[in-house]
Steps between C-alpha positions, in 0.01 A plus 500: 500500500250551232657376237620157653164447570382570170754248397421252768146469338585498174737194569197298663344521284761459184569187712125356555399538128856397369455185742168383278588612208843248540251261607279482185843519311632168662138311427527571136899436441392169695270460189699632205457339179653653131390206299153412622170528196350712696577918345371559824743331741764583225435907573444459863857328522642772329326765691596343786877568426462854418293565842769332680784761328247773567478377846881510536555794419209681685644337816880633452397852360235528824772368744770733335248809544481401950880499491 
């Protein structure tokens, strides 16, 4: 019983977090831009992308662990 509430917890809050995080993802790919003057924009674009993979693949690796 201890353990599926352990794992109860750690899912809300997996899920709250993952739920803003996805959130602030979506604004920016809303916004992407590779070919604007702006180094700035150019490197948030990209980092964008790359947060978005990380994101991915934090959310199947933490859902794989509560199976």
């Amino acid at each position: 019983m201890r353990r599926s509430f352990f794992y109860n917890g750690f899912y809300r809050t997996f899920i709250s977090s993952a739920n803003d995080y996805c959130f602030l993802l979506i604004l920016n790919i809303y916004i992407l831009s590779f070919d604007d003057n702006y180094i700035i924009n150019n490197i948030a674009s990209y980092l964008t992308l790359v947060l978005l993979i990380v994101y991915f693949l934090l959310l199947y690796f933490g859902l794989s662990i509560l199976k």
